[in-house]
PAZAPA-4460 file (N, C-alpha, C; in steps of 0.05 Angstrom, whole numbers, plus 32768, in hexadecimal, padded with zeros to 4 digits):
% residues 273
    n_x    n_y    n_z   ca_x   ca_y   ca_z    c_x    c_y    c_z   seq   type   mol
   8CE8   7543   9737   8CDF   7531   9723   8CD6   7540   970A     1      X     A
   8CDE   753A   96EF   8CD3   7542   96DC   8CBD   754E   96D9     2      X     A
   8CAD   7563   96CA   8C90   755D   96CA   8C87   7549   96BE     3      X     A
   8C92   753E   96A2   8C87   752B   9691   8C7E   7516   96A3     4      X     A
   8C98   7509   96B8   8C92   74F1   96C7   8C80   74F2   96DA     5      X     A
   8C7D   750E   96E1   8C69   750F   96F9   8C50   750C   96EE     6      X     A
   8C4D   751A   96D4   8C2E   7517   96C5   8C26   74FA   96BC     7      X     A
   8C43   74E8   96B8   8C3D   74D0   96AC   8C32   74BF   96CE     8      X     A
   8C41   74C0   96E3   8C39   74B4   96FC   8C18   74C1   96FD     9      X     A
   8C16   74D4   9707   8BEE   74E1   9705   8BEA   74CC   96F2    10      X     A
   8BEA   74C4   96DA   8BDC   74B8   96CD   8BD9   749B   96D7    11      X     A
   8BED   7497   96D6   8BF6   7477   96E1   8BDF   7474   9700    12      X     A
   8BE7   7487   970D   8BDE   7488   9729   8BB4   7484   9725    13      X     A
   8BB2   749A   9719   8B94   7499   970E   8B84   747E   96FB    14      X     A
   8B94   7474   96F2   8B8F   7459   96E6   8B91   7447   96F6    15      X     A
   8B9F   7442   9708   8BA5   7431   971F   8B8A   742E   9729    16      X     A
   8B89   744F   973F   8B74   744E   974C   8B56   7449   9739    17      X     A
   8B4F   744E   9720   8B33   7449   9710   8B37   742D   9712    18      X     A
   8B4C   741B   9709   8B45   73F9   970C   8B40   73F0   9726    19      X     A
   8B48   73FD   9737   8B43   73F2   9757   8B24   73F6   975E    20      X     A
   8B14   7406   9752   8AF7   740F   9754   8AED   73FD   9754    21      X     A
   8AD4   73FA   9768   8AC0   73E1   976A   8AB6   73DE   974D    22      X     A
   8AB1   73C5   9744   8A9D   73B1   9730   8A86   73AE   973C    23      X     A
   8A73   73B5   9729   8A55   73AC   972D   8A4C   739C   9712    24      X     A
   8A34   738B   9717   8A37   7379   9703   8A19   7389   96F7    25      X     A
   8A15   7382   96D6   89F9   7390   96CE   89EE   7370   96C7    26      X     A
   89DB   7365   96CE   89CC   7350   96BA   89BA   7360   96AF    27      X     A
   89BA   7352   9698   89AE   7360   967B   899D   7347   9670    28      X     A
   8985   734D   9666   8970   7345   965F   8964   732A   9662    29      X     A
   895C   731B   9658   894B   72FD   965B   8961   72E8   965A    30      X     A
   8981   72F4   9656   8991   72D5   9650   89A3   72E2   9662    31      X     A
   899C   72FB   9672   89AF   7304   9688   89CF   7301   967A    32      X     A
   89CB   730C   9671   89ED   7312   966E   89F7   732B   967B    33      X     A
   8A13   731E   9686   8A1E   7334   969C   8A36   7344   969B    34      X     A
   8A31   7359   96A0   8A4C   7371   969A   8A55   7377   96AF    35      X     A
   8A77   737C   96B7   8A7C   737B   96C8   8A86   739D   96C2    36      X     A
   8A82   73B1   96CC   8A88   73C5   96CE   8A89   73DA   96E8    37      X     A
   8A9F   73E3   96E3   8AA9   7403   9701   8A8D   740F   9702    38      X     A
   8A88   7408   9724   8A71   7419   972E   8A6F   7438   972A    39      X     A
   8A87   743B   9729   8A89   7463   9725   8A88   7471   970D    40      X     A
   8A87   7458   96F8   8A83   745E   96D6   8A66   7460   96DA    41      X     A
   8A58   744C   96EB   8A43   744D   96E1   8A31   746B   96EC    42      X     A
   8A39   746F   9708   8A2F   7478   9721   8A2F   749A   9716    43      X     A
   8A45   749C   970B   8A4C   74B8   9705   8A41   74C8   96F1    44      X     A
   8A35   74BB   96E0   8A2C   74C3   96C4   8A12   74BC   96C3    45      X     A
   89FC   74A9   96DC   89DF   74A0   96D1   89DE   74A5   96EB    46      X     A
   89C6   74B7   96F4   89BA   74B4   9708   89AD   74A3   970B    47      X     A
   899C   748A   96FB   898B   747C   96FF   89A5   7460   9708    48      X     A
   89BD   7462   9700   89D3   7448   9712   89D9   7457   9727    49      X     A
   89DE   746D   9732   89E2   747E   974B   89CB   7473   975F    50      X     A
   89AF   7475   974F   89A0   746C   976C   89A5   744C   976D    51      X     A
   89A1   7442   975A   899E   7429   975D   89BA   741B   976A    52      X     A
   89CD   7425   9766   89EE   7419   9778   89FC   741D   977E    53      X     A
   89EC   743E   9788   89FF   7453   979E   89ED   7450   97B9    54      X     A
   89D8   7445   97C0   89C7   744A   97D5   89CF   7430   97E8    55      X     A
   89AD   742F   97F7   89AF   7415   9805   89A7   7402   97F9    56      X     A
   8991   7400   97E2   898F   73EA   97DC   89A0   73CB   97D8    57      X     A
   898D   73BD   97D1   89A0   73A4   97D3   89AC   73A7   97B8    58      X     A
   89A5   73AF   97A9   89BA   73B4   9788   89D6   73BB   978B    59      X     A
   89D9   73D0   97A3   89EB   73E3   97A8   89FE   73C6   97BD    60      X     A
   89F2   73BD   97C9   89FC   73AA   97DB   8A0A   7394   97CF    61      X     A
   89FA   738A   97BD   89FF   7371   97AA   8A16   7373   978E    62      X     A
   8A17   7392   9794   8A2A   7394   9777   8A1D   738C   975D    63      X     A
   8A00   7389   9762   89EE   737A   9745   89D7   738A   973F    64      X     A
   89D7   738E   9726   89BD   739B   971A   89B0   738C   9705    65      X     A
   8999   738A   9706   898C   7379   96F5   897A   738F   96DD    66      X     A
   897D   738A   96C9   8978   739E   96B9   8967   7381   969D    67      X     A
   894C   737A   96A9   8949   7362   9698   8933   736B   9680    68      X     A
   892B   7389   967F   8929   738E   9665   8937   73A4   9647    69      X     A
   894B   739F   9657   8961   73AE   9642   8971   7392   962F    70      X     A
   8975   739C   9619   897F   7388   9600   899E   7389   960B    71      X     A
   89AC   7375   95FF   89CC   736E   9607   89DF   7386   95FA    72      X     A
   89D4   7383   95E0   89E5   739A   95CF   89DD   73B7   95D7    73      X     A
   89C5   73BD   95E1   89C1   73D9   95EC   89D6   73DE   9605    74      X     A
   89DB   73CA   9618   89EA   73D6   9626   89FF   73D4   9628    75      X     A
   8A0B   73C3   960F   8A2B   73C1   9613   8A34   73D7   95F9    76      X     A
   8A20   73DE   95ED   8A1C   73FE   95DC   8A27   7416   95F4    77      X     A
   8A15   7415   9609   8A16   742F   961C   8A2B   742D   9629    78      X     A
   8A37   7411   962F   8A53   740D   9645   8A66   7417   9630    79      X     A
   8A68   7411   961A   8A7E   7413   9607   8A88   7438   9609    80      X     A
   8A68   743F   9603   8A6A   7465   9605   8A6D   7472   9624    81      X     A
   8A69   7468   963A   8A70   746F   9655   8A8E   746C   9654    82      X     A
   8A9B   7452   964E   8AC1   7453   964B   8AC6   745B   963D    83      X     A
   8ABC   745F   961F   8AD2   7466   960F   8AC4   7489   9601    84      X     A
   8AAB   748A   9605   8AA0   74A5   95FC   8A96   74A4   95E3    85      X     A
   8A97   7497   95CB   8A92   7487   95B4   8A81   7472   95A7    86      X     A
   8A71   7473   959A   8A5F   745F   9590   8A67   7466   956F    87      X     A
   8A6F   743F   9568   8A6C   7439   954F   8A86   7449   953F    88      X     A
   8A9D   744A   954F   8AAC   7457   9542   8AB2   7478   9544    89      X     A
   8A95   7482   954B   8A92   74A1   953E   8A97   74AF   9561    90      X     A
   8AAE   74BD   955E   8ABB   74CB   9578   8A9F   74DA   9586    91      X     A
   8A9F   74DB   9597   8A89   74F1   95AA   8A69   74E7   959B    92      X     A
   8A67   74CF   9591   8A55   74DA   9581   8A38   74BD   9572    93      X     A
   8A2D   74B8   9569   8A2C   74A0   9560   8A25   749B   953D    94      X     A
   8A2D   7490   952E   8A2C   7484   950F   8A0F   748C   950F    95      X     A
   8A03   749B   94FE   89E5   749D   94F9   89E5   7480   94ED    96      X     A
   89CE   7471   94EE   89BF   745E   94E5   89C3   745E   94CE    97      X     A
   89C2   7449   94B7   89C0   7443   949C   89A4   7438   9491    98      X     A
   899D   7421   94A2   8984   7412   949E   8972   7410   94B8    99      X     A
   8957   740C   94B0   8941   7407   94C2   894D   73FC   94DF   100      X     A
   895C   73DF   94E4   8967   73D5   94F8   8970   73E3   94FE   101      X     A
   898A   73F3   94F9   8998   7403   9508   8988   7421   9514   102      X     A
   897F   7428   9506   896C   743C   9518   8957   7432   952C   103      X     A
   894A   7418   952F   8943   740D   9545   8960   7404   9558   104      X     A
   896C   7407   9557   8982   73FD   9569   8983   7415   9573   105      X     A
   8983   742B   9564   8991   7449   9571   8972   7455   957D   106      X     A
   895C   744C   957D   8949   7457   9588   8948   7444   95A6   107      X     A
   894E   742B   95A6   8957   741F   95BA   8964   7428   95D4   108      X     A
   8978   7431   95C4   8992   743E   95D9   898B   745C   95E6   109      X     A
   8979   7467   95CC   897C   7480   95D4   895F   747B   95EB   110      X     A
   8949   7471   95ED   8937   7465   9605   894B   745C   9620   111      X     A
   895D   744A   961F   8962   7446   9631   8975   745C   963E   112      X     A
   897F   7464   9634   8990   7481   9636   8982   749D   9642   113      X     A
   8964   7497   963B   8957   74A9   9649   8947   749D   965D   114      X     A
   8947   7484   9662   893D   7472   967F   8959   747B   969A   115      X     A
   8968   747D   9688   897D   747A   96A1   8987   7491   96A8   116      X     A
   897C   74A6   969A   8986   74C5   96A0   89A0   74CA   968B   117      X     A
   89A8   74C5   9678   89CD   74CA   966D   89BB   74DC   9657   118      X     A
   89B3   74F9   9660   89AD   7506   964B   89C2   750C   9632   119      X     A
   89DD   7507   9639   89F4   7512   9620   89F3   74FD   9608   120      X     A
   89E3   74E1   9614   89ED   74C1   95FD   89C9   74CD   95F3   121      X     A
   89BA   74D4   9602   89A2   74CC   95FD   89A0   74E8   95D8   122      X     A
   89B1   74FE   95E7   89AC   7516   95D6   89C1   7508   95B9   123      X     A
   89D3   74F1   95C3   89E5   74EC   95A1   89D2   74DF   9591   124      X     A
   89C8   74CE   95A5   89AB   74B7   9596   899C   74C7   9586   125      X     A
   8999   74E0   9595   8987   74FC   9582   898E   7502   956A   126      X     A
   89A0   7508   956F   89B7   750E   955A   89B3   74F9   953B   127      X     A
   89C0   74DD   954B   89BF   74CA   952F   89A3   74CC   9524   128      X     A
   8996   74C4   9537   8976   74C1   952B   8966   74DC   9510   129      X     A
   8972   74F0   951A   8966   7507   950B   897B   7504   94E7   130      X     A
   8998   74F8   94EB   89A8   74FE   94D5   8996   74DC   94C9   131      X     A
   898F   74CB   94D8   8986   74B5   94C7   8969   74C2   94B1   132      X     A
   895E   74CE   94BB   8946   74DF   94B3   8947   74F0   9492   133      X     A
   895B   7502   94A8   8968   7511   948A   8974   750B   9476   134      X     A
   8989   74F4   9479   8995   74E1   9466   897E   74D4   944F   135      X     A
   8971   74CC   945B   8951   74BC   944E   8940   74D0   9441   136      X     A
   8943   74F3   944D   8935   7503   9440   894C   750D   9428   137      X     A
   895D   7514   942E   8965   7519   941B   8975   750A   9402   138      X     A
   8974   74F2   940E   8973   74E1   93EC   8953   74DC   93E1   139      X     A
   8944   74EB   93EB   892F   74E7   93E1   8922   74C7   93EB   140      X     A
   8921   74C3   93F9   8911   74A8   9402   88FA   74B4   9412   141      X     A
   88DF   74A8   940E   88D8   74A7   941B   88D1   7497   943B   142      X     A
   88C6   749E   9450   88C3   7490   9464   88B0   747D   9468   143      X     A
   88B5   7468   9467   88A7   744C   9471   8891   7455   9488   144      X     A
   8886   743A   948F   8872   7446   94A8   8889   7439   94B9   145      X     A
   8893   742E   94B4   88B0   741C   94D0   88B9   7439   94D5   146      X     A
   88C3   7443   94C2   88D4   745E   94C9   88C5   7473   94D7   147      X     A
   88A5   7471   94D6   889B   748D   94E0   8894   747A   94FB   148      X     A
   8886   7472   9508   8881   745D   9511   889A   7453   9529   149      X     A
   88AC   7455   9527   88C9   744E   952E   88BE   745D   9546   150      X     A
   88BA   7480   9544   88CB   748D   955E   88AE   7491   9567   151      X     A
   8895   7482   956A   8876   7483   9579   8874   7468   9589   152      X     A
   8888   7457   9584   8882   743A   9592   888F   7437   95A3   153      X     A
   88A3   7453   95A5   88B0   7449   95C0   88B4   746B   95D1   154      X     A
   88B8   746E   95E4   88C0   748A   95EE   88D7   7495   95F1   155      X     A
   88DD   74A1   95DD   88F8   74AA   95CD   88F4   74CE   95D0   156      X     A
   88E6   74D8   95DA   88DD   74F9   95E1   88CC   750F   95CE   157      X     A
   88C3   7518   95DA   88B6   7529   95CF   88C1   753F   95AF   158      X     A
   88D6   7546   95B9   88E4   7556   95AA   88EC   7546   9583   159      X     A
   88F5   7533   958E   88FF   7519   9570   88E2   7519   9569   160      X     A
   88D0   7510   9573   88BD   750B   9563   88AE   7526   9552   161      X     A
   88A9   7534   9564   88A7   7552   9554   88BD   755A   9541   162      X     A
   88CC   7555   9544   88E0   7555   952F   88DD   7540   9512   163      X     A
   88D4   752F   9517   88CB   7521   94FE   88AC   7525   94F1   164      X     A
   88A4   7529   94FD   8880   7533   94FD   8882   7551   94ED   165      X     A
   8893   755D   94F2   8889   7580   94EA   88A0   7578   94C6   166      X     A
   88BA   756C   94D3   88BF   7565   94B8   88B3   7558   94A2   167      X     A
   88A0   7547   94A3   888D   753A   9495   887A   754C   948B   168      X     A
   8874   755D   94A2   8864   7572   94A0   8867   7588   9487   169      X     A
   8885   7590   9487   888D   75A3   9479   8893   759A   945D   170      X     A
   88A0   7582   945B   8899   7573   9442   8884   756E   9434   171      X     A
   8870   756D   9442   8852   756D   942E   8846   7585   9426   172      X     A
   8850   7595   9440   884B   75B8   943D   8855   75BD   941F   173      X     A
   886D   75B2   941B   8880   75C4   9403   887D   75B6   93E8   174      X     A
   886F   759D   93E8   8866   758D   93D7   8851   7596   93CB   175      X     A
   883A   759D   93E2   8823   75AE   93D5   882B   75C8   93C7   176      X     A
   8836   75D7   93CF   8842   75F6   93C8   884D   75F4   93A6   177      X     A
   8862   75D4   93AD   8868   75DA   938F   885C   75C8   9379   178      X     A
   883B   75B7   9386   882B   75AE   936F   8838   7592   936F   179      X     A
   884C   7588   937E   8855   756F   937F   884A   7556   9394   180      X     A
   8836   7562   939D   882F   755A   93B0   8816   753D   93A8   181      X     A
   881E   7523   93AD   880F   750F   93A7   8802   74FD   93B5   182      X     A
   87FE   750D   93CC   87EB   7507   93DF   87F7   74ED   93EF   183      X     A
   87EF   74EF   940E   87F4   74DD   9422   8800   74C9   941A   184      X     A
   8819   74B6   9426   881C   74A4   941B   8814   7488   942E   185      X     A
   8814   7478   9421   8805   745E   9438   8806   7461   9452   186      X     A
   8824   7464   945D   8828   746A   946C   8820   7471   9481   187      X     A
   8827   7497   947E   8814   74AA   9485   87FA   74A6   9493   188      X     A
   87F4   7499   947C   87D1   749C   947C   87CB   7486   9493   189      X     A
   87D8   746F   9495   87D6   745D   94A5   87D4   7467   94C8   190      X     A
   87E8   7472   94CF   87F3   747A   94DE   87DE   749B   94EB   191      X     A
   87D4   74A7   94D8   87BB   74B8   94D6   87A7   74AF   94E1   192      X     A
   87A1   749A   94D5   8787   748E   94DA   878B   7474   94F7   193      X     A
   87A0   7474   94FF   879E   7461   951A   8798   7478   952E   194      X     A
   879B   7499   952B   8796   74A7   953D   87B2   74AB   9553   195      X     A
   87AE   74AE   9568   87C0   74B6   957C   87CE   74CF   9578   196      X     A
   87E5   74C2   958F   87F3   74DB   958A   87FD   74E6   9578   197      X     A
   8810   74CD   9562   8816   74DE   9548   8804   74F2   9531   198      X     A
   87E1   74E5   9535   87D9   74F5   9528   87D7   750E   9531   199      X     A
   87D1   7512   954D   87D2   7533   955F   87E8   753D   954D   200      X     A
   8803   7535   955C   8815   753C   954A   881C   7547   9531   201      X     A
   8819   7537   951D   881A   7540   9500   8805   7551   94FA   202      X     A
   87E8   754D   9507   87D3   7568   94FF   87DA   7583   94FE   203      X     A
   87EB   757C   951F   87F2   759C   9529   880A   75A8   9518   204      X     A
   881C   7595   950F   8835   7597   94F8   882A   75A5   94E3   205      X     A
   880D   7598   94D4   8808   759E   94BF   8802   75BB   94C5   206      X     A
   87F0   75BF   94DA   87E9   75DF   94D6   87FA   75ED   94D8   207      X     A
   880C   75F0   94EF   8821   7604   94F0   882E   7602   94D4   208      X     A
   8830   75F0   94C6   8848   75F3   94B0   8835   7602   9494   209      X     A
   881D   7607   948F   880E   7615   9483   8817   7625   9482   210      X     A
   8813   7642   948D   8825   765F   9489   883A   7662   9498   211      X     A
   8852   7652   9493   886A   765A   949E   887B   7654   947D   212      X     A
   8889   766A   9481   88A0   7665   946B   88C1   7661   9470   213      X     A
   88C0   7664   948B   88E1   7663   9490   88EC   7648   9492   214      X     A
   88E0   7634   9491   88E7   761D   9496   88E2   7606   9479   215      X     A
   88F5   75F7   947A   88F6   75DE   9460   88F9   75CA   9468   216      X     A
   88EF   75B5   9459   88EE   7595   9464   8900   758D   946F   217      X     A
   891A   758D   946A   8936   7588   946E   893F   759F   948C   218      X     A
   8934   75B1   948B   893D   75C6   94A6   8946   75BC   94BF   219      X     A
   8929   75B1   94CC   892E   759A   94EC   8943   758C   94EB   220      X     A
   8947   7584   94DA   895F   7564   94E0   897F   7566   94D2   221      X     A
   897E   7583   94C5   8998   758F   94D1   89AF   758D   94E2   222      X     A
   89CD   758E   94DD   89DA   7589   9501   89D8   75A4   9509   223      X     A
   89D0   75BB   94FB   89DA   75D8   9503   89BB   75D7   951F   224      X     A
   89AD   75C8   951E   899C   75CB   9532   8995   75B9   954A   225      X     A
   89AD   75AE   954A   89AC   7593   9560   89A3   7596   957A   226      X     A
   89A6   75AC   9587   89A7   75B4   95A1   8988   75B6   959F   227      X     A
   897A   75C0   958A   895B   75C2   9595   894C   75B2   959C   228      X     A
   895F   759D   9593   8949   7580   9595   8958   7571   95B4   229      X     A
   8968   7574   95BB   8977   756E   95D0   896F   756C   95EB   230      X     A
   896E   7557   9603   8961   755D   9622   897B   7569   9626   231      X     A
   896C   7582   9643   898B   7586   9653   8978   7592   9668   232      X     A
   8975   7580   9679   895A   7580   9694   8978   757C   969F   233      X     A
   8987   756C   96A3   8994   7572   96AE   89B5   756F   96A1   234      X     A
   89C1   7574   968F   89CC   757A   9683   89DB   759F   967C   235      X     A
   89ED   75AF   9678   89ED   75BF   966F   89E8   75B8   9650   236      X     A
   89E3   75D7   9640   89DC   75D4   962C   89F7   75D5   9612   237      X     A
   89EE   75D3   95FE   8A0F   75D1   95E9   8A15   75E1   95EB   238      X     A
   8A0F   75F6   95EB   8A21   7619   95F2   8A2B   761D   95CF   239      X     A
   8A24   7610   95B9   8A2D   7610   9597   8A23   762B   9592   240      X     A
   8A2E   7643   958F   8A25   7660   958C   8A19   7658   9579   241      X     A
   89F3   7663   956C   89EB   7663   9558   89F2   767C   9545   242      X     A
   8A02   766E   952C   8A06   767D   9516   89EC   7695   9513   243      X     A
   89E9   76B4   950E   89D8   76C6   9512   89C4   76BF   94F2   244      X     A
   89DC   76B7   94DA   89C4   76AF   94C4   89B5   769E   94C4   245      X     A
   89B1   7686   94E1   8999   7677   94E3   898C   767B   94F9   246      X     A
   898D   7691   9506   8979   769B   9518   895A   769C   9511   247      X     A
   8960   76A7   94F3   893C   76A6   94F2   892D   7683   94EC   248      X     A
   8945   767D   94E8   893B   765E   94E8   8934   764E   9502   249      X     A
   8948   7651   9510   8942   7646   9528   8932   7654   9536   250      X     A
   8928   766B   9535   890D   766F   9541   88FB   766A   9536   251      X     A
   88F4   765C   951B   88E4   7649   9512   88DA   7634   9516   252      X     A
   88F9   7629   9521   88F6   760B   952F   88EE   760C   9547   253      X     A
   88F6   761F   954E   88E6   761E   9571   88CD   7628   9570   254      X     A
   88C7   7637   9561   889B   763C   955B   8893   7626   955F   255      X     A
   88AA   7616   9543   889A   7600   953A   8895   75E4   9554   256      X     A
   88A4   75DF   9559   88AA   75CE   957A   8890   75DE   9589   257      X     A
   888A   75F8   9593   8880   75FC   95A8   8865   75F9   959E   258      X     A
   885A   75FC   957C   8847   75FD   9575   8837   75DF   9577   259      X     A
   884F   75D2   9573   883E   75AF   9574   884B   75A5   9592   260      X     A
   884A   75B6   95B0   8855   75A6   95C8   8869   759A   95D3   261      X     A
   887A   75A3   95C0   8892   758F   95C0   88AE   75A5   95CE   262      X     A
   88A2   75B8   95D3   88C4   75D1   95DB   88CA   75C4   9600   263      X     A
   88C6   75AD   9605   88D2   759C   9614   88C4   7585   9621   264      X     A
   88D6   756C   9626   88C5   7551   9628   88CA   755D   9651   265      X     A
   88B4   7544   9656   88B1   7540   9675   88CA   753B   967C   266      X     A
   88C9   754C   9695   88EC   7543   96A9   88E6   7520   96AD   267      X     A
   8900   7518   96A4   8908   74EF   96AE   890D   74F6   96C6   268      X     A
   8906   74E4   96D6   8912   74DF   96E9   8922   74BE   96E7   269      X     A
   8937   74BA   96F9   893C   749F   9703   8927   7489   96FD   270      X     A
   8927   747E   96E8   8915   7468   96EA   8922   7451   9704   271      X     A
   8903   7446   9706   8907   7430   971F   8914   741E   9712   272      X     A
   8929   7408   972B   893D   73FA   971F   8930   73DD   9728   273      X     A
***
């Protein structure tokens, strides 16, 4: 037999057998809407569907998972990128955000993404979220308190948020330096004065970014530095050889991370189903 035909049968043969794969159903949120999707899509790629409908439970029994506080569009977002690898068009990858909504959507996904263990969707969520940042920094906009505010109301990791904190940080740093500096903006100050974590945060931003000079407002949210901000608990890592002329930078970024707590979030485990 040919090889062509033999490679076209493997294909044929392998498609066959993936549609014959058990269906499990997901209900999704307060109006339960239900997805009918291959147990082995799900099973193979999330440890947190592995326990829940690879075991004994009755989930695993029933072919049903009830998932009643996840949004509809969050998870027919994540099913879309489990088959096809893609969000929003953008190959391997997802559309950074344009407006406020859409970056709550992508902080959405990227939460549930890290409830369920899929560190590779949870690290693209990383990804968009940091180019939504930079886009807004570098047309010069400033950040809303929705926008700062965004990645403290929900648990989106350690690393993103230090990543926006030291950037803020470094922008006021370089503001003062060059006399442009016009003090806190509502914002800020709001967000200062409620205390918590963000203020720990940004304090510790502010100091470290005092005598450091290798680093600029715009630096963190870079793509040349994606991987720093990235989980890979259990993941391998990007293996992207760092170019040697930003070495002294990225050992900046990682001061800067270890200086404000952030040079890695708590291991996830399997959330309960």
């Amino acid at each position: 037999m040919p090889v062509s035909l033999l490679a076209i049968y493997n294909i044929l043969t392998r498609r066959i057998r993936f549609l014959s794969e058990p269906l499990v159903t997901l209900v999704v949120g307060r109006t339960r809407v239900e997805f009918l999707v291959h147990r082995q899509v799900l099973c193979a790629r999330s440890d947190f569907f592995k326990a829940a409908l690879g075991g004994q439970f009755l989930e695993a029994q029933n072919g049903r998972l009830e998932l009643p506080d996840e949004e509809e569009d969050t998870v027919g977002t994540l099913l879309h990128w489990l088959y096809s690898g893609a969000v929003n068009t953008e190959p391997s990858g997802l559309k950074p955000p344009t407006t406020h909504y859409e970056a709550r959507r992508c902080v959405t996904l990227l939460m549930f993404s890290r409830k369920i263990v899929l560190e590779q969707l949870t690290n693209v969520c990383t990804d968009a979220m940091r180019r939504y940042y930079y886009n807004k920094l570098r047309l010069q906009e400033r950040f809303s308190l929705s926008d700062i505010s965004l990645l403290w109301e929900e648990e989106v990791g350690l690393k993103l948020r230090a990543c926006l904190s030291i950037t803020i940080a470094l922008y006021m740093t370089n503001a003062r330096a060059e006399s442009t500096f016009t003090g806190f903006s509502e914002a800020m100050t709001q967000l200062v004065e409620q205390g918590g974590e963000f203020a720990v945060t940004f304090l510790k931003s502010l100091l470290f970014c005092q005598n450091q000079i290798t680093l600029r407002p715009l630096s963190l949210l870079q793509p040349y530095y994606d991987c720093l901000f990235h989980e890979h608990r259990w993941t391998s890592p990007c293996g992207d050889a760092i170019d040697p002329k930003f070495a002294r930078r990225v050992t900046g970024i990682q001061n800067a991370l270890k200086f404000v707590g952030a040079t890695s979030d708590v291991d996830t485990q399997p959330a309960a189903f």
